[in-house]
MARGUBA-107356 format. One line per field, with one value per residue (C-alpha): residue number from 1; residue in one letter; x, y, z. Coordinates in pm, whole numbers, padded with zeros to 5 digits. Layout:
REM residues N
num	c(NUM, ...) .
residu	c(A, ...) .
c1	c(X, ...) .
c2	c(Y, ...) .
c3	c(Z, ...) .
REM end
This chain:
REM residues 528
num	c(1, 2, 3, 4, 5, 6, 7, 8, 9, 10, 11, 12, 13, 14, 15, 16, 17, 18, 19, 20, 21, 22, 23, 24, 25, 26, 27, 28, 29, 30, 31, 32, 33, 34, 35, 36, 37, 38, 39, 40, 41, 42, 43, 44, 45, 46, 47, 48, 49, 50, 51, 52, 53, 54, 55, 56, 57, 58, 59, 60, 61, 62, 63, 64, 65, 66, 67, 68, 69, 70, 71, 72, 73, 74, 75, 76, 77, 78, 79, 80, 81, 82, 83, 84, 85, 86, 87, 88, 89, 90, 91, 92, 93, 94, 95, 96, 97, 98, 99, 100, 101, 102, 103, 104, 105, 106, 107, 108, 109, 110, 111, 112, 113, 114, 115, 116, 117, 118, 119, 120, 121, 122, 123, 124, 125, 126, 127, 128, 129, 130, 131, 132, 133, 134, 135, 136, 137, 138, 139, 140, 141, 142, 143, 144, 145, 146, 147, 148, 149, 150, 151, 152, 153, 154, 155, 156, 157, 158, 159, 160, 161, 162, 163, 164, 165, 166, 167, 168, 169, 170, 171, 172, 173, 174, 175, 176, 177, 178, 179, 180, 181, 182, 183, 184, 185, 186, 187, 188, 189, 190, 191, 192, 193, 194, 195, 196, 197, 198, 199, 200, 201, 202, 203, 204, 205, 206, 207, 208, 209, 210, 211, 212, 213, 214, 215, 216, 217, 218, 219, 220, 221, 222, 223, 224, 225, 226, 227, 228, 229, 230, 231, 232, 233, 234, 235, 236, 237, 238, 239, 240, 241, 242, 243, 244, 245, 246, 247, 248, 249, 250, 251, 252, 253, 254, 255, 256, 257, 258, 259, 260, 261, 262, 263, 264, 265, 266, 267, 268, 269, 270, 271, 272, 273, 274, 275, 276, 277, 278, 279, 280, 281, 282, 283, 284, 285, 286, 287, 288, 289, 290, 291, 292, 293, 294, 295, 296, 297, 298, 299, 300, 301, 302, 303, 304, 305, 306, 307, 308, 309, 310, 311, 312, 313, 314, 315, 316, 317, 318, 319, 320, 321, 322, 323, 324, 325, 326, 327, 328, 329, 330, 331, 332, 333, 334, 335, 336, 337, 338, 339, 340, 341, 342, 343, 344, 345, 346, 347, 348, 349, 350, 351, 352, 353, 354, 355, 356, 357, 358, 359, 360, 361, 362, 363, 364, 365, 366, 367, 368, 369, 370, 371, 372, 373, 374, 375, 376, 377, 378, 379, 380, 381, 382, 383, 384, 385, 386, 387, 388, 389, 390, 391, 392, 393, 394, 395, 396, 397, 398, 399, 400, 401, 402, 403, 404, 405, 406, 407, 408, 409, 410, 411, 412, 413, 414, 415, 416, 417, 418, 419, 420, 421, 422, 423, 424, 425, 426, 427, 428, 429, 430, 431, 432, 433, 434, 435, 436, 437, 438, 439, 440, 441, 442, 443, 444, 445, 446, 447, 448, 449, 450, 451, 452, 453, 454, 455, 456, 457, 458, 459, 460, 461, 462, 463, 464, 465, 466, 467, 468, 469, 470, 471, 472, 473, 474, 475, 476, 477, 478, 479, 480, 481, 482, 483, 484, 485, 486, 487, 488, 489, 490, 491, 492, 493, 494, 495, 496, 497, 498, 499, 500, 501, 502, 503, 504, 505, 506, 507, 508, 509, 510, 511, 512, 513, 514, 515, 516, 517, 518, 519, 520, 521, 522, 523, 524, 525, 526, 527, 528) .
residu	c(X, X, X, X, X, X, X, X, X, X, X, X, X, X, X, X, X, X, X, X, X, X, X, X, X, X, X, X, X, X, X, X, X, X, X, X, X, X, X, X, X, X, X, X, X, X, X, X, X, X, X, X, X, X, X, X, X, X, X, X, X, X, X, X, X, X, X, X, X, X, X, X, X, X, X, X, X, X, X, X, X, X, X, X, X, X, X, X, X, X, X, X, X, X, X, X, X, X, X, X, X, X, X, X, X, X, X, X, X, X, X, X, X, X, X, X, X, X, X, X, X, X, X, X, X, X, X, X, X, X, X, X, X, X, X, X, X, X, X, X, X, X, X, X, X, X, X, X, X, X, X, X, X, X, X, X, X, X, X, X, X, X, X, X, X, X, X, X, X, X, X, X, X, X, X, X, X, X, X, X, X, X, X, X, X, X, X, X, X, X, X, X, X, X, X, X, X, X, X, X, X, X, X, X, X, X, X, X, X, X, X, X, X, X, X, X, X, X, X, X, X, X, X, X, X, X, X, X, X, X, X, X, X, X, X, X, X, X, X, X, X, X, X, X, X, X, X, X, X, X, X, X, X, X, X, X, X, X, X, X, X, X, X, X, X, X, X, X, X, X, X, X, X, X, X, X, X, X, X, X, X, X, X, X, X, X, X, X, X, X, X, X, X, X, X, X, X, X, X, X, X, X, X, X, X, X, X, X, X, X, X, X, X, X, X, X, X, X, X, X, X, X, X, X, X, X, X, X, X, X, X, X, X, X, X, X, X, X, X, X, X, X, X, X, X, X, X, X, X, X, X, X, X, X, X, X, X, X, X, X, X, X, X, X, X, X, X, X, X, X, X, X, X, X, X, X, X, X, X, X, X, X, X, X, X, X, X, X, X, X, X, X, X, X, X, X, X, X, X, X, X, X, X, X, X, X, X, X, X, X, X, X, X, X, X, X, X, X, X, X, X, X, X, X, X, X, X, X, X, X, X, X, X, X, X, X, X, X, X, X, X, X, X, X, X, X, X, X, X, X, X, X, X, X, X, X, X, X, X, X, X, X, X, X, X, X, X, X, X, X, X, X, X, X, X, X, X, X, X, X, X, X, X, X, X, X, X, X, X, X, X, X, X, X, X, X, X, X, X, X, X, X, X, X, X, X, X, X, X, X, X, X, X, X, X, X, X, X, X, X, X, X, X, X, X, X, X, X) .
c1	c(-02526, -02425, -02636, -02531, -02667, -03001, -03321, -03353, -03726, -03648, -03402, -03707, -03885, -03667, -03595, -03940, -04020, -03760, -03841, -03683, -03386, -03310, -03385, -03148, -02831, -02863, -02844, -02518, -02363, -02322, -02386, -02592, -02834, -02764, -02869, -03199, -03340, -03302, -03448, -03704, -04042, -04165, -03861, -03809, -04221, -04148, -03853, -04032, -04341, -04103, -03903, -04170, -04390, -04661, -04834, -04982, -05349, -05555, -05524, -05655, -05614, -05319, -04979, -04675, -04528, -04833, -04875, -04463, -04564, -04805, -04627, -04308, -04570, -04752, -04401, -04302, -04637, -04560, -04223, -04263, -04593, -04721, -05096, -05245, -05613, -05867, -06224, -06400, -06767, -06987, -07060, -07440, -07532, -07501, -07309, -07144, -06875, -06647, -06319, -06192, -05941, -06100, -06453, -06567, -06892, -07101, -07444, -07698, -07978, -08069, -08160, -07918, -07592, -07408, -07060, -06787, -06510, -06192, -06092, -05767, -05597, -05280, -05441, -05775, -06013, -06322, -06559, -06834, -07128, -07426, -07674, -07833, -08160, -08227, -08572, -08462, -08294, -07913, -07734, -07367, -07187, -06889, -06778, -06545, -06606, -06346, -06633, -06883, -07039, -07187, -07230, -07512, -07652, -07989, -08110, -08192, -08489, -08609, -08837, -08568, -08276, -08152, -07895, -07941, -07621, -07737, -07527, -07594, -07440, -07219, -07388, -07739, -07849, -07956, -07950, -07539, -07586, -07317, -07438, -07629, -08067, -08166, -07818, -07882, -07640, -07858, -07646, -07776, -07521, -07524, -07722, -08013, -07854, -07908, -07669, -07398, -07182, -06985, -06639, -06694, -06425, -06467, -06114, -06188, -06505, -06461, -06716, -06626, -06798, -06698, -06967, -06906, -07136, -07143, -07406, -07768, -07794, -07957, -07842, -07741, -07498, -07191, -06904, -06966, -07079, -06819, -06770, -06820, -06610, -06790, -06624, -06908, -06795, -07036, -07095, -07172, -07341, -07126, -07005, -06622, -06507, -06685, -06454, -06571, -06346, -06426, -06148, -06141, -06236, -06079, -05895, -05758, -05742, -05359, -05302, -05565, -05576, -05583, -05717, -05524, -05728, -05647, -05697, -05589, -05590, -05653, -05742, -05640, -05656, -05320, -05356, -04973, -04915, -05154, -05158, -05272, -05439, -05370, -05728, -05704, -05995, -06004, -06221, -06547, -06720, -06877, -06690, -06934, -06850, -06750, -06500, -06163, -06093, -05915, -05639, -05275, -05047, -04989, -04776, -04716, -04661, -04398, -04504, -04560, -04554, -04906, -04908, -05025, -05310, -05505, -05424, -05612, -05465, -05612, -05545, -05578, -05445, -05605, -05649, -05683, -05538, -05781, -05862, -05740, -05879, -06240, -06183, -06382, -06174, -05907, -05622, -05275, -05091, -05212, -05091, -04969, -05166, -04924, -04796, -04966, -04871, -04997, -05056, -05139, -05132, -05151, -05252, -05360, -05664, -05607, -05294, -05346, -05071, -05069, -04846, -04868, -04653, -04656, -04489, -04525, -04792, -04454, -04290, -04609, -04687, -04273, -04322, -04631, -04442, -04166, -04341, -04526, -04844, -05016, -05390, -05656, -05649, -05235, -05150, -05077, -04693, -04636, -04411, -04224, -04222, -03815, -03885, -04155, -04201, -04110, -03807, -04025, -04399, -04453, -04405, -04677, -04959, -05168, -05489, -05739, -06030, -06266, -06044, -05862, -05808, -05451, -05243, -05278, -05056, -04709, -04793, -04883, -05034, -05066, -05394, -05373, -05324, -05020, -04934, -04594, -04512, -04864, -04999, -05180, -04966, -05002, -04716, -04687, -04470, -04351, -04220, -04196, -03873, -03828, -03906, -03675, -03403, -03410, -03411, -03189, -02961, -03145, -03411, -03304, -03155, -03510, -03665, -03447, -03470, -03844, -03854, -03645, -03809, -04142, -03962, -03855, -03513, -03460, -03431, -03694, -03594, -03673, -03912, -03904, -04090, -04263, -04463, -04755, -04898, -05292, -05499, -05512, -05889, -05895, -05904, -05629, -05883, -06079, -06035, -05887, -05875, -05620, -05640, -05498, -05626, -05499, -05478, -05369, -05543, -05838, -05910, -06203, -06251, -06463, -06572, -06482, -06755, -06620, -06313, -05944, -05845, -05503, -05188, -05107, -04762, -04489, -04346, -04115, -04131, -04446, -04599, -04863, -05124, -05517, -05791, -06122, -06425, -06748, -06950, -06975, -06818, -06627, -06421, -06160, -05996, -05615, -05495, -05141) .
c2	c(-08036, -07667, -07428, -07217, -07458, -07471, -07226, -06935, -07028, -07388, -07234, -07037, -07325, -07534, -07238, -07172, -07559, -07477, -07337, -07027, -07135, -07380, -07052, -06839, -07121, -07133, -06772, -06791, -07055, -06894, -06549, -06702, -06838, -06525, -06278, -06506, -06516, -06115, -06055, -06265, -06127, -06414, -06542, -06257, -06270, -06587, -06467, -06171, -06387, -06587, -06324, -06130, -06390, -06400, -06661, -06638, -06603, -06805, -06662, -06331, -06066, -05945, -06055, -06145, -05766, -05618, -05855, -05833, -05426, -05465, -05641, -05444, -05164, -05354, -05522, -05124, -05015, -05265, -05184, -04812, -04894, -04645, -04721, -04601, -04560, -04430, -04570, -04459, -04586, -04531, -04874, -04991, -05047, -05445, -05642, -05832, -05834, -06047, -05978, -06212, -06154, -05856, -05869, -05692, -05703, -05642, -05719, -05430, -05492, -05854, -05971, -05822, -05792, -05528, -05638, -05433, -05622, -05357, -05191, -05284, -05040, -05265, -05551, -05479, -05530, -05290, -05166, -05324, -05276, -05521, -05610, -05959, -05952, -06235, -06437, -06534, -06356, -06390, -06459, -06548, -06555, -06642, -06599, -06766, -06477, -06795, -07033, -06780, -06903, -06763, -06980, -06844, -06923, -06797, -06755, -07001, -07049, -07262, -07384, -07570, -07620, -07773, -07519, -07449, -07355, -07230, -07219, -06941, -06782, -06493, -06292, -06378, -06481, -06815, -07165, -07237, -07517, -07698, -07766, -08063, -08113, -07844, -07631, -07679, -07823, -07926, -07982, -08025, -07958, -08151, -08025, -07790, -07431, -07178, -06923, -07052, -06790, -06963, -06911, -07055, -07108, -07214, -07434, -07584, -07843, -07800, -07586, -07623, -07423, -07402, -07398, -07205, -07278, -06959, -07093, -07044, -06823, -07108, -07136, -07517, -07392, -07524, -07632, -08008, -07989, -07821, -07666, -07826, -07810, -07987, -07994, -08116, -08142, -07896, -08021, -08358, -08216, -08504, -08461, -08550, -08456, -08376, -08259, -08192, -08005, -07765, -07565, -07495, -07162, -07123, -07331, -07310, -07507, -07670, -07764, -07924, -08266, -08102, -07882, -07701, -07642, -07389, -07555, -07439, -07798, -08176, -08452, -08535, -08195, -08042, -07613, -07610, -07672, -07548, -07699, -07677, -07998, -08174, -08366, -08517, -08469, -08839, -08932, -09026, -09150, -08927, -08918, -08803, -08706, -09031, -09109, -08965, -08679, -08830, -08556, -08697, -08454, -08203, -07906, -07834, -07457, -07425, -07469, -07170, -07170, -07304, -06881, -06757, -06950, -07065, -06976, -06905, -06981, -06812, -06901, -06747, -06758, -06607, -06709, -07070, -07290, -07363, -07036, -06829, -06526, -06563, -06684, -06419, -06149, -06284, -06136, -06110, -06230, -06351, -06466, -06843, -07090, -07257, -06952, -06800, -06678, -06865, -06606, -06749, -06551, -06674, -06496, -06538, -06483, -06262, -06119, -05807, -05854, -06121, -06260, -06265, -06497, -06536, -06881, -06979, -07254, -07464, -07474, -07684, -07870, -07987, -08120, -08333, -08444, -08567, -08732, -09108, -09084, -09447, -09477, -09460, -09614, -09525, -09315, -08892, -08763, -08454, -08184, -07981, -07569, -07585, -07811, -07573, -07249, -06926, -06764, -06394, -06209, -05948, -05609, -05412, -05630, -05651, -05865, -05993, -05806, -05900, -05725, -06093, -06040, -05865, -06140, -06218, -06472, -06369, -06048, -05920, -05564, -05440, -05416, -05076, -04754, -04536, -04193, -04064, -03683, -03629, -03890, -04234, -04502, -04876, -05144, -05375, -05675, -05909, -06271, -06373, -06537, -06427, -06079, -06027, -06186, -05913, -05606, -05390, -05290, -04943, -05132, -05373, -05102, -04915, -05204, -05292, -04934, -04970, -05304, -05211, -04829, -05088, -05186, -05555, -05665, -05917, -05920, -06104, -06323, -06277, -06049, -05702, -05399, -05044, -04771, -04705, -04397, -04390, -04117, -03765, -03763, -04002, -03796, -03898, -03876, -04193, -04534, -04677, -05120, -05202, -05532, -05647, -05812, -05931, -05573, -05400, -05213, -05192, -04938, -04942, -04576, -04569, -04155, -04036, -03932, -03826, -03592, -03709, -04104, -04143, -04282, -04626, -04712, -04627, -04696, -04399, -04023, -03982, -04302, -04420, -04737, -04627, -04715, -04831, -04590, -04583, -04334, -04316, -04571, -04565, -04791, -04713, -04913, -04856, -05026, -05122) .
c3	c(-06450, -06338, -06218, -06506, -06761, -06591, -06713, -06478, -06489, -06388, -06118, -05968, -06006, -05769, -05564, -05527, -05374, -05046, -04742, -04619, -04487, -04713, -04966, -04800, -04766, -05127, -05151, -04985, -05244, -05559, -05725, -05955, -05692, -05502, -05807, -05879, -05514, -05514, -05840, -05802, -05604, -05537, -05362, -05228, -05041, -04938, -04733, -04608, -04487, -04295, -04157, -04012, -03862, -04127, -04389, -04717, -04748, -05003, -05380, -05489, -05759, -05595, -05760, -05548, -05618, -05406, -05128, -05096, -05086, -04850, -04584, -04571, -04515, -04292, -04105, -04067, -03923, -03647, -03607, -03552, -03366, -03628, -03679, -03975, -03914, -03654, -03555, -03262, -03218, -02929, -02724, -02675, -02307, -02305, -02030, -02300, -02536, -02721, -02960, -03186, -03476, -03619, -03500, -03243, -03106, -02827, -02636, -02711, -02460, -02350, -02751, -02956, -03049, -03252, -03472, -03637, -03838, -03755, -04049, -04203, -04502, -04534, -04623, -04762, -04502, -04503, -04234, -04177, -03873, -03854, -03546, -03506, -03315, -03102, -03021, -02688, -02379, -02444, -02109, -02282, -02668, -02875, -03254, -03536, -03815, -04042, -03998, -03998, -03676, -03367, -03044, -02791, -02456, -02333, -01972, -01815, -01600, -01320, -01564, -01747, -01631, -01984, -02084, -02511, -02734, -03035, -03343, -03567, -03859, -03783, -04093, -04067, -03712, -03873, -03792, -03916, -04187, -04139, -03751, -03768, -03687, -03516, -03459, -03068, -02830, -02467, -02149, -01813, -01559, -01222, -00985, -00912, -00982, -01207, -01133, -01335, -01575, -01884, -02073, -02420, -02682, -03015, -03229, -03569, -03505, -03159, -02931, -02536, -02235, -01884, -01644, -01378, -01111, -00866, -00617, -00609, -00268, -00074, 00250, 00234, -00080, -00100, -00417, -00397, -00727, -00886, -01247, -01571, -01894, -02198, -02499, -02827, -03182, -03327, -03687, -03532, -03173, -03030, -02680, -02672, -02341, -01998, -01683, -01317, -01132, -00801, -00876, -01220, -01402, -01728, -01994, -02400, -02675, -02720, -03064, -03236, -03000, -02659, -02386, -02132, -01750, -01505, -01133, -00793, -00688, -00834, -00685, -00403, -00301, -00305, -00244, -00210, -00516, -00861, -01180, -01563, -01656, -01991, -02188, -02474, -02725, -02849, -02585, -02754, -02410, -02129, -01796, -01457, -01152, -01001, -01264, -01191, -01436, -01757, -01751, -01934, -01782, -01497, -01597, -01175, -01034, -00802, -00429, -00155, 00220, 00376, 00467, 00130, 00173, -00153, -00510, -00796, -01153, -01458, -01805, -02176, -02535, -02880, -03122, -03104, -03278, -03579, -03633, -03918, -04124, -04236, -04623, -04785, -04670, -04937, -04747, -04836, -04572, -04223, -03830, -03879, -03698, -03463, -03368, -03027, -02676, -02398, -02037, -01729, -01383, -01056, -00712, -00381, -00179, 00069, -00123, -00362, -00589, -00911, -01101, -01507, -01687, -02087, -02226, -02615, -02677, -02864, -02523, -02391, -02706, -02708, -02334, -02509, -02787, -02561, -02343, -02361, -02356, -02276, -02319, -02076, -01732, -01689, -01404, -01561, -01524, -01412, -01553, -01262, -01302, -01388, -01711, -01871, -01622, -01755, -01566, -01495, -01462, -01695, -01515, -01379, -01477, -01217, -01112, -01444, -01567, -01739, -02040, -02105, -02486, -02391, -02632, -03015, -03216, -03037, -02932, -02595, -02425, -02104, -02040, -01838, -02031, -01926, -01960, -02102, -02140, -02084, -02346, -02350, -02439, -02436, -02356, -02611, -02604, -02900, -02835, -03210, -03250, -03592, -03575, -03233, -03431, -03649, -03435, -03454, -03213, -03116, -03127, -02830, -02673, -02621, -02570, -02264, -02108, -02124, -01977, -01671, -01659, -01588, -01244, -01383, -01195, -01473, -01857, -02016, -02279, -02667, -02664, -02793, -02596, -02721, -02677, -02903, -02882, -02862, -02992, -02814, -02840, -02542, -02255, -01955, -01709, -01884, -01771, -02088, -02122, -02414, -02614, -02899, -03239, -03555, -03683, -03434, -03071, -02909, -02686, -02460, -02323, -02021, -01950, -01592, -01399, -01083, -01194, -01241, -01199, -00948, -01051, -00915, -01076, -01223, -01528, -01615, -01396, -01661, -01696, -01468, -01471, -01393, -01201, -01309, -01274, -01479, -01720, -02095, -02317, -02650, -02831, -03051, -03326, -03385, -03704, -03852) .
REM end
């Protein structure tokens, strides 16, 4: 039968049960198909959502017309890295702080913590401040604002060594009731210290912390011991994977079956050549110290002269990868899950120069896919740096900070503030296939002469590079940390105390990266 004979609601129908680029061949066939896919809004969303890098969020009041609205607004906002809205908020003194998605929040004292979800016009999200107060001394914290849960450690004390994970609700401060008994994970860490400092990341069911054992000051003190990642399910409280490793001090979720390890070396000790260690999370059973570490794969740096002496690997990604907006935001549109930058940087002691390198998670999960995996008890393969190693750093990003939260979904920003014709401006990068596709021309253009007016000998591949201006109520002698969230930039303004900061780098005759300092601190919320 002809497409002419057909029901144009039966034609949307059909049209509506393809994915975009099936969608968009069919465009190309006929004028019939042609005139229906343009007419039609809700064709016409599902294009745009693929185009610009976005999903659809879970049913609301708003019809396919306004969420189509919304993101063209939205796409432009990032385009023109035109942000529509300004919050600036004093910080509480508090050692620390957290970012994820669009919750911010930070310590306030030793018991408390004060949250802001970041404002969002475009797609509907309010503002919104709340403290939790704490009955115990808080000595670490994470958040999933989709699952509603907080994850806290407290102090520990010679008293007990037993290290207690709480898991509270992000709202409330209470026990989360989907956590199971008593909403407490215990982990004693191998041997007598406590002076150990954590990373914790949260992915779907999955809760892991790295211990990171930094001594206890004794004289006999030594890294024998090594740091701990333990990775529980946290609905269940069971323990899936446990990983000793000397060497190791941060790691990510890949995909919803693995983790990915930063090391410096792996057995046998190797300081030539660095690696990031592949676990799978199927492991049920608890692996000690005297059991060599389960890892599948080794994804190997490339080598350096003995002269360099040893290297430290660092490692980060947000969000991960079963995260998503919290439900009962009921947004339009949202950042797809599969869909996230992973950075990694690599120096050496002694050296004062890093390098920062930013790979998409795909390119890793691919190598996975591609490769045999056998089952426990078969020797790991190893992945040399030409099969999955980007080809450059990222300009002018210089050693890690604590300020890690620099990449979001496919989007990157240098942590430093710059100045430009006498105004802050942030870097930001974007390694979305989709949306580079679609540049324009000028576009490309100014994205290259920025990229090589950052010192960079080399192009750097699919990825698309501006300047977003940041507010001129942040004075250019403050010390100014950028991230980036789902929204759009965070700016953490730290007050100079001691008169003007000096310029360390160049990025353009105007544009120079800043030094840190201390004084009063403010952080400002720059939304698309």
């Amino acid at each position: 039968m002809p497409w002419a004979a057909l029901p144009v609601e039966l034609i949307v129908r059909i049209l509506e049960a393809l994915d975009p680029h099936a969608l968009l061949n069919c465009r190309r066939v006929i004028r019939l198909l042609k005139s229906v896919v343009d007419e039609t809004v809700t064709l016409q969303y599902h294009i745009a959502l693929h185009s610009s890098g976005m999903v659809d969020g879970p049913p609301g009041l708003l019809s396919p017309s306004e969420r189509l609205s919304l993101l063209r607004s939205y796409e432009t906002s990032w385009k023109n890295m035109d942000w529509n809205e300004h919050t600036s908020l004093p910080v509480p003194d508090g050692s620390l702080w957290e970012l994820c998605g669009n919750v911010w929040a930070h310590s306030r004292g030793d018991n408390a913590i004060d949250f802001v979800q970041i404002p969002s016009r475009l797609r509907g999200i309010p503002l919104c401040q709340w403290t939790l107060r704490l009955d115990f001394p808080l000595r670490d914290f994470c958040m999933d604002p989709s699952q509603d849960l907080l994850v806290t450690i407290g102090r520990a004390t010679s008293a007990s060594l037993h290290y207690q994970t709480r898991l509270l609700t992000l709202s409330t401060g209470e026990e989360h009731r989907l956590a199971r008994d008593t909403a407490t994970l215990e982990y004693l860490p191998a041997g007598p210290r406590i002076h150990w400092s954590y990373s914790i990341r949260i992915s779907g069911d999955y809760v892991a912390i790295l211990f990171i054992n930094n001594g206890d000051g004794g004289d006999d003190d030594d890294e024998g011991d090594g740091n701990e990642l333990v990775v529980w399910n946290w609905k269940t409280g069971v323990q899936n994977l446990r990983v000793t490793l000397v060497c190791m001090i941060s790691f990510i979720f890949l995909g919803n079956d693995f983790i990915l390890v930063s090391t410096s070396t792996s057995p046998p000790l190797d300081y030539e050549q660095p690696s990031l260690l592949l676990y799978s999370l199927d492991q049920t059973h608890v692996r000690g110290v005297e059991t060599p570490n389960p890892h599948l794969l080794r994804f190997l740096f490339p080598t350096r002269p003995p002269t360099y002496g040893h290297s430290v690997i660092s490692l980060t990604s947000d969000p991960s990868p079963g995260w998503s907006t919290s439900p009962s935001l009921q947004v339009p549109f949202q950042n797809p899950r599969d869909e996230r930058i992973i950075a990694f940087s690599r120096f050496y002691r002694g050296f004062p120069s890093s390098e920062t390198f930013l790979i998409p998670a795909s390119t890793l999960l691919e190598h996975i896919s591609d490769t045999k995996i056998e089952g426990e008890g078969c020797e790991p393969l190893d992945i040399q740096w030409k099969s999955w190693g980007p080809t450059s750093p990222v300009p002018l990003q210089g050693r890690w900070s604590v300020f890690t939260c620099f990449v979001f979904g496919m989007r990157h920003i240098l942590p430093g503030a710059a100045l430009r014709d006498d105004r802050q401006v942030g870097i930001v990068r974007d390694l979305c296939p989709r949306r580079c596709m679609r540049a324009s021309e000028e576009e490309r253009e100014e994205s290259n002469a920025l990229h090589y007016a950052m010192k960079s000998k080399e192009p750097y591949p699919r990825s698309i590079v501006k300047c977003v201006n940041l507010p001129r109520s942040i004075d250019v002698s403050s010390d100014v940390k950028l991230m980036i969230s789902e929204d759009g930039i965070v700016a953490f303004e730290v007050s100079c105390m001691r008169g003007w900061v000096s310029m360390v780098a160049q990025l353009m005759p105007s544009i120079g990266l800043q030094h840190d300092t201390t004084g009063n601190k403010q952080i400002h919320f720059l939304t698309f």
